[in-house]
C-alpha positions in Angstrom: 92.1 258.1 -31.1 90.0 261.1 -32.5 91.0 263.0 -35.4 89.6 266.5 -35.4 88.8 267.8 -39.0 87.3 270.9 -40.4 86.2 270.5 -43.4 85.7 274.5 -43.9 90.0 274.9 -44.2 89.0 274.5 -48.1 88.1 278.1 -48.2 91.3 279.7 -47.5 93.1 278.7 -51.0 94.8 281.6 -52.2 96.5 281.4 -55.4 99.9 283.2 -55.1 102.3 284.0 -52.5 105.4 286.1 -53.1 109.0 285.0 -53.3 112.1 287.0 -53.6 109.3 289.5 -54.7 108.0 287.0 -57.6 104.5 285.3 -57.4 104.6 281.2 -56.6 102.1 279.1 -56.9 100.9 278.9 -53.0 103.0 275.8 -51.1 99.8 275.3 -48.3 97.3 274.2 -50.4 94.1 272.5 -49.2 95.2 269.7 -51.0 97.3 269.1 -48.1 95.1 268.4 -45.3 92.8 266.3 -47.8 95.5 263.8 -48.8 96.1 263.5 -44.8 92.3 262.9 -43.9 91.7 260.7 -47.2 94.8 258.3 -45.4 93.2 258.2 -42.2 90.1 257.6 -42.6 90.9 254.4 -44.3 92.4 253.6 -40.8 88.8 252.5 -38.6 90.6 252.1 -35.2 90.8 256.8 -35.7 87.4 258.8 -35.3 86.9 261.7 -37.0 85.0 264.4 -35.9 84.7 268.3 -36.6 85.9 270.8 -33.9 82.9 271.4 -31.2 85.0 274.3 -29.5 82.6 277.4 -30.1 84.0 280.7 -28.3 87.9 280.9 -28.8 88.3 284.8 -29.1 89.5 285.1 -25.5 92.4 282.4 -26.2 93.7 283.9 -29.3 93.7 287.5 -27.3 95.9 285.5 -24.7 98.6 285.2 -27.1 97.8 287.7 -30.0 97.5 291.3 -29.7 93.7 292.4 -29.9 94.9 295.2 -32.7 95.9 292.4 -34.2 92.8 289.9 -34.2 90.6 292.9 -35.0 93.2 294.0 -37.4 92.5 290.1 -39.5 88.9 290.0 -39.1 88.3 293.5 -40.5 90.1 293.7 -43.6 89.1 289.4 -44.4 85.5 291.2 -44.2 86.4 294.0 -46.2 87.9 291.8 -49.5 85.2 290.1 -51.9 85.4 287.2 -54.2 89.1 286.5 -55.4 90.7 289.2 -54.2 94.0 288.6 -52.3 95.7 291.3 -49.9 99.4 291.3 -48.5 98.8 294.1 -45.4 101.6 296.7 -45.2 101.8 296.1 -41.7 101.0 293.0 -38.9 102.8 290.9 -41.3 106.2 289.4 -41.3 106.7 288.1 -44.6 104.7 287.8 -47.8 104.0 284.4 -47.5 100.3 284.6 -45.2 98.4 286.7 -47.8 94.7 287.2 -46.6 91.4 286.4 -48.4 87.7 286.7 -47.6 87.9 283.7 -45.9 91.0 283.9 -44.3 89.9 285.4 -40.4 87.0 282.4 -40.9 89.8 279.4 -41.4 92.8 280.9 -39.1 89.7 280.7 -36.0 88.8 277.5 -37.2 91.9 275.7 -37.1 92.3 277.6 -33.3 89.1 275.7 -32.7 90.4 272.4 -34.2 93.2 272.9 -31.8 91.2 273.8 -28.7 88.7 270.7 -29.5 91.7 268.5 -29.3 93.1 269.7 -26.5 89.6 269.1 -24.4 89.2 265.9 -25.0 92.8 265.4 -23.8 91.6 267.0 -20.9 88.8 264.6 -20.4 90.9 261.6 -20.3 92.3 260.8 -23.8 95.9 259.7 -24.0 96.3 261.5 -27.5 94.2 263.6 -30.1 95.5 265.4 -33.3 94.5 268.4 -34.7 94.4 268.6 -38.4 94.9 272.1 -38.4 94.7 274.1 -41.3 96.2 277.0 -41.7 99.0 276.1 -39.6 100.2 278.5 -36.9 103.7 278.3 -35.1 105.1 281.1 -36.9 102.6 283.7 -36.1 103.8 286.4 -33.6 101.9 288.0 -31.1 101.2 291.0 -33.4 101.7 289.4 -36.9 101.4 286.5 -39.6 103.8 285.0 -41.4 105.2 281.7 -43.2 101.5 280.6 -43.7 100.4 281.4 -40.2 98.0 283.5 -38.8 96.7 282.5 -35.6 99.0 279.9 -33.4 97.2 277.0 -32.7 99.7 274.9 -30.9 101.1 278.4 -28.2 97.0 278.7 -27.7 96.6 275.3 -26.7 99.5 275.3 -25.0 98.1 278.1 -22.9 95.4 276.6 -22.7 95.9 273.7 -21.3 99.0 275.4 -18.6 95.5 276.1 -17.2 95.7 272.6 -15.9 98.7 271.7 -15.1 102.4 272.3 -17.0 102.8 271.9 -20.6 105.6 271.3 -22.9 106.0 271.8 -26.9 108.0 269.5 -28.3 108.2 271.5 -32.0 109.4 269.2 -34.7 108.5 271.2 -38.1 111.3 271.7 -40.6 111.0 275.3 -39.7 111.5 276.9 -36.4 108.5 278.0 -34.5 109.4 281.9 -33.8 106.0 282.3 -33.3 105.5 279.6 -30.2 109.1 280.6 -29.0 108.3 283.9 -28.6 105.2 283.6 -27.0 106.5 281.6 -24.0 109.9 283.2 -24.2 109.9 285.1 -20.6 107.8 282.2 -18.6 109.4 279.1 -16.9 105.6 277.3 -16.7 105.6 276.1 -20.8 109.2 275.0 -22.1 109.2 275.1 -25.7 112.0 272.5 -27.5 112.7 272.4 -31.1 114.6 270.5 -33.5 114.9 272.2 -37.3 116.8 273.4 -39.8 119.8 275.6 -39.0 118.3 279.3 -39.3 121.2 280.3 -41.3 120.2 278.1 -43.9 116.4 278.0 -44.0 113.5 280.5 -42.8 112.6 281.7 -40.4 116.3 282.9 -40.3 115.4 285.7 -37.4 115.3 282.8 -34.5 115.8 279.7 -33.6 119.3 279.9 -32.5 121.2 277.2 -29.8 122.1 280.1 -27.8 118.4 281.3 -27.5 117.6 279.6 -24.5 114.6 282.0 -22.9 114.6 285.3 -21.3 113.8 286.9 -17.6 112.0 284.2 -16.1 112.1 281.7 -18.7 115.7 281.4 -19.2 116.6 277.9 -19.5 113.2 277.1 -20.5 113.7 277.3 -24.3 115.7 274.4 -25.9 116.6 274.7 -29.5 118.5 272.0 -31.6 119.4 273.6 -35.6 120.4 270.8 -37.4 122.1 270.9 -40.8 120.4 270.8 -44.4 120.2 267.0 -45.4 120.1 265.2 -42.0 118.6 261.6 -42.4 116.4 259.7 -40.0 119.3 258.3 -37.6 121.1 261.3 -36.8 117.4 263.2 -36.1 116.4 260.3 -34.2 119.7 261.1 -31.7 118.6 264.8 -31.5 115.3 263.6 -30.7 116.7 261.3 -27.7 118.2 264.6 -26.4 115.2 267.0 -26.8 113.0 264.5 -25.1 115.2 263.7 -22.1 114.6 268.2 -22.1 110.9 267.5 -21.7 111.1 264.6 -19.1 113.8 266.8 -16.7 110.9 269.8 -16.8 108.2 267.3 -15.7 105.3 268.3 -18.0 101.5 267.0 -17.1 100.8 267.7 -21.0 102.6 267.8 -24.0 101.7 269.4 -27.6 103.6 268.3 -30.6 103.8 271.4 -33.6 103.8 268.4 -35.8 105.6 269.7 -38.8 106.3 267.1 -41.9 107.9 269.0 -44.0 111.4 267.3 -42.7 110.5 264.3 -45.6 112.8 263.8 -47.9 111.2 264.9 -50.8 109.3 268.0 -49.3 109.6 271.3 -51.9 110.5 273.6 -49.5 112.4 271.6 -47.0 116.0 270.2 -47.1 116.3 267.1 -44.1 116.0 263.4 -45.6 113.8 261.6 -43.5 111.7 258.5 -44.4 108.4 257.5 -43.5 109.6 254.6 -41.2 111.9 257.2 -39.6 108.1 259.2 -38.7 107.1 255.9 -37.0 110.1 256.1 -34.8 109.7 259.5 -34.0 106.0 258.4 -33.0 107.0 255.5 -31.3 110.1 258.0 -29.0 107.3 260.5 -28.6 104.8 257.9 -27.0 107.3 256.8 -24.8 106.9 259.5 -22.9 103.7 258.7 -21.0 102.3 261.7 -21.3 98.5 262.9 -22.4 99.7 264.8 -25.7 98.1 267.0 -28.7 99.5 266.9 -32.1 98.9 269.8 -34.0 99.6 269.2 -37.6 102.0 272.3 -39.2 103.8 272.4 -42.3 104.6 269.5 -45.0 104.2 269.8 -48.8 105.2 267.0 -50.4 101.2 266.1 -50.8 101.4 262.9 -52.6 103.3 261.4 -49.5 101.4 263.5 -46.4 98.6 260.6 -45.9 101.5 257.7 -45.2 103.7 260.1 -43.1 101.1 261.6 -41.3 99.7 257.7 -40.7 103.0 256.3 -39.8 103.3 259.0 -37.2 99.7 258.5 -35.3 100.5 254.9 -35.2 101.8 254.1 -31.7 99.4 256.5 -30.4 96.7 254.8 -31.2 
């Protein structure tokens, strides 16, 4: 199974974010993806290779605004050294600050995404995308919760060139970002189990009753579970999300593969075990279908290697 790593993601690292108007000390670190790539390299049956995917301007247009790409790449260009800037506008929250290096990473990672998604196209059951910054809740005209440019809706697209494609979303966060994005079509059905909006961020969307719009009504399945759910009522939700993909009849899938649903994870609140990531591997494989996992959110970094491992098992 190949692993497709950019080394580069180091580079976007900035210091602070903002919280309840307070600087933090910034949750998506770089540590993160290194204590997942440390794990699996340890693990010779994966092979690890950096993103080949060169030109991927015209995929992030086909889900982000063009104001907005340019928008990203300008003011990244304009900022030198340290300096950190939280834009007045294309911005949701204050929690995707941009650096110098920020436009540089955010088309990397789409390019992690896009190499992952080719060689699923050339015949490889599985690939996964360490993809770093993650993307699912960046909106067609703005960042937000971390995300800047989103790598799992652009691969979706992509790869609805070829046949139909479902997202099977299973950060602790809903995806606004990949919802949205798909929201009036009925050729991608987007399904996500996370934390009851009411509770937990995003808090604008992920609703049960937000079930598509137009066209795509029907084709948006969301599943808000309650703050502390454990590995056997998840795994149930699961059962039901899945049976959503295998009635739409999909040709590809792409996991948003979000761990932040670990027990100990900072800024989650579900309680699942690493075993419990195996089964959620092991349900996911079942489905016989030529997938891409695109790795999201999870900050409990001392644990992300084993969860991330246990989860890539049965696809290997």
């Amino acid at each position: 199974m190949y692993v497709i790593y950019n080394p580069g993601h180091k580079l976007h690292d900035p210091p602070f974010e903002h919280y309840d108007g307070v600087a933090a000390p910034y949750a998506e670190t770089s540590a993160r993806a290194e204590a997942i790539i440390d794990r699996l390299r340890m693990d010779q049956r994966l092979v690890i290779r950096r993103p080949t995917r060169r030109a991927v301007r015209e995929d992030i247009k086909q889900i982000h605004h063009p104001a907005y790409v340019n928008f990203l790449q300008r003011r990244a260009s304009q900022l030198r050294g340290d300096e950190i800037l939280y834009p007045s506008y294309f911005m949701t929250d204050t929690y995707a600050p941009v650096t110098a290096h920020t436009y540089r990473t955010a088309v990397d990672a789409v390019r992690t995404a896009l190499t992952a998604a080719d060689i699923v196209l050339a015949g490889e059951s599985a690939a996964y995308a360490l993809c770093r910054p993650p993307g699912h809740h960046a909106e067609h005209t703005s960042m937000g919760g971390y995300c800047y440019f989103n790598n799992a809706a652009i691969a979706a697209n992509y790869l609805n060139q070829h046949g139909r494609v479902a997202i099977l979303d299973i950060d602790f966060h809903h995806g606004n970002g990949t919802q949205h994005s798909f929201y009036d079509r009925s050729d991608v059905l987007y399904v996500s189990i996370h934390a009851d909006p009411l509770a937990r961020y995003p808090y604008i969307s992920g609703f049960r009753d937000e079930t598509g719009r137009g066209e795509g009504i029907g084709f948006t399945k969301n599943y808000p579970l309650p703050l502390g759910t454990i590995d056997q009522k998840y795994l149930r939700v699961l059962r039901r999300a899945l049976r959503d993909i295998t009635d739409f009849r999909p040709e590809y899938l792409v996991v948003s593969a979000g761990f932040d649903t670990y027990e100990q994870d900072p800024i989650g609140g579900f309680a699942l075990t690493v075993p419990g990531y195996a089964q959620i591997g092991q349900m996911i494989v079942a489905l016989h279908l030529p997938t891409v996992i695109i790795q999201e959110g999870g900050y409990h970094v001392a644990s992300l290697g084993n969860i991330a491992h246990a989860f890539l098992q049965s696809f290997l």
